[in-house]
N, C-alpha and C positions, 0 to 999 in steps of 0.2 A: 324172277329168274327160274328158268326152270331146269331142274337137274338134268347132268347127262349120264347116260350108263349105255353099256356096251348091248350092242345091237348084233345078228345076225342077217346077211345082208342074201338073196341069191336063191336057188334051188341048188341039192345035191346033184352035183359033184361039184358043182362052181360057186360055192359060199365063198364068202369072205366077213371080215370079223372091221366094226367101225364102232366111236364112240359117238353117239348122238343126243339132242334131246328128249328126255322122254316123254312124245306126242305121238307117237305113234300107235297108242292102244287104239285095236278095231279098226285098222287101218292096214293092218298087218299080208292080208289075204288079197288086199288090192296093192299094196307096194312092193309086197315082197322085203319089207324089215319088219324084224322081229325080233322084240326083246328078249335078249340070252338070260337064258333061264339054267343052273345046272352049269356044268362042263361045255366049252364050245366045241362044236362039232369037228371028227379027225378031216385034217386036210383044211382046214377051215384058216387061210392067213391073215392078219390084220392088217388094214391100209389105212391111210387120210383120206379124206372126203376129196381135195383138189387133184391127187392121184387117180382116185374111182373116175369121178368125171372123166379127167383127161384122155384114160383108157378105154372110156365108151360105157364102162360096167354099171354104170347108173347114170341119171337123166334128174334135171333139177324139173319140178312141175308147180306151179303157179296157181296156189286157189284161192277162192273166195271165198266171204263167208260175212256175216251181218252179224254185228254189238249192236241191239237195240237198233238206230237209225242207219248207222255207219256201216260203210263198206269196210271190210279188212281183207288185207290179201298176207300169204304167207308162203315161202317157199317148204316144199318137200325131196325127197330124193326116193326117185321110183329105182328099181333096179331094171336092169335090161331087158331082161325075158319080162318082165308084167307091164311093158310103158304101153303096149296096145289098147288092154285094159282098164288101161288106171283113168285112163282123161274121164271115159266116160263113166267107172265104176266108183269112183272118188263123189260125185255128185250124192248128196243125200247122206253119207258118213259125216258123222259130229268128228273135229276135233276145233278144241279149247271151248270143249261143250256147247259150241255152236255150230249147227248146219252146215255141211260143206254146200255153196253156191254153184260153183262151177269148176272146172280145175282146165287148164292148157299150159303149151309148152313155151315157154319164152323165146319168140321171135329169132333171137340171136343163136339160137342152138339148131343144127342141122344134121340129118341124120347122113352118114357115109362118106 
């Protein structure tokens, strides 16, 4: 099980404040979450995960990645302003110390 602690979610002036898993080390620069470190930033509100979605403010992203033989897949949550980036920039970042494979957006989510 892996611990959750409080994340910063966004770029300034549109942060907001979520509690996640912590998997997101070096992951940070392509998602846009980022482990709070210190004080959270002023203006910065906390939401649920099923509220962010709802709202558009973030995007669930779907990647792969290989245990020895096995394919693994696992959801993440891109924020809004980096989901352009993320499909392709996720490719080749480790998380759970394996290779990220590939990363796309789940079929069922559509943008506007």
């Amino acid at each position: 099980m892996v611990a959750k602690v409080g994340h910063v979610i966004g770029v300034a002036p549109n942060q907001f404040l979520m509690v996640l898993p912590d998997e997101y080390e070096g992951l940070g620069a392509v998602t846009g979450v980022n482990k709070l470190t210190g004080d959270p930033p002023a203006g910065a509100d906390k939401i649920n995960l099923q509220a962010a979605v709802n709202s558009g403010k973030i995007f669930h992203v779907r990647i792969s990645y290989k245990v020895g033989t096995k394919r693994k897949t696992a959801k993440l949550i891109v924020d809004q302003s980096h989901i352009g980036g993320a499909l392709g920039g996720l490719t080749g970042k480790t998380f759970r110390g394996q290779t990220i494979l590939g990363a796309v957006i789940p079929s069922h989510v559509s943008f506007g």
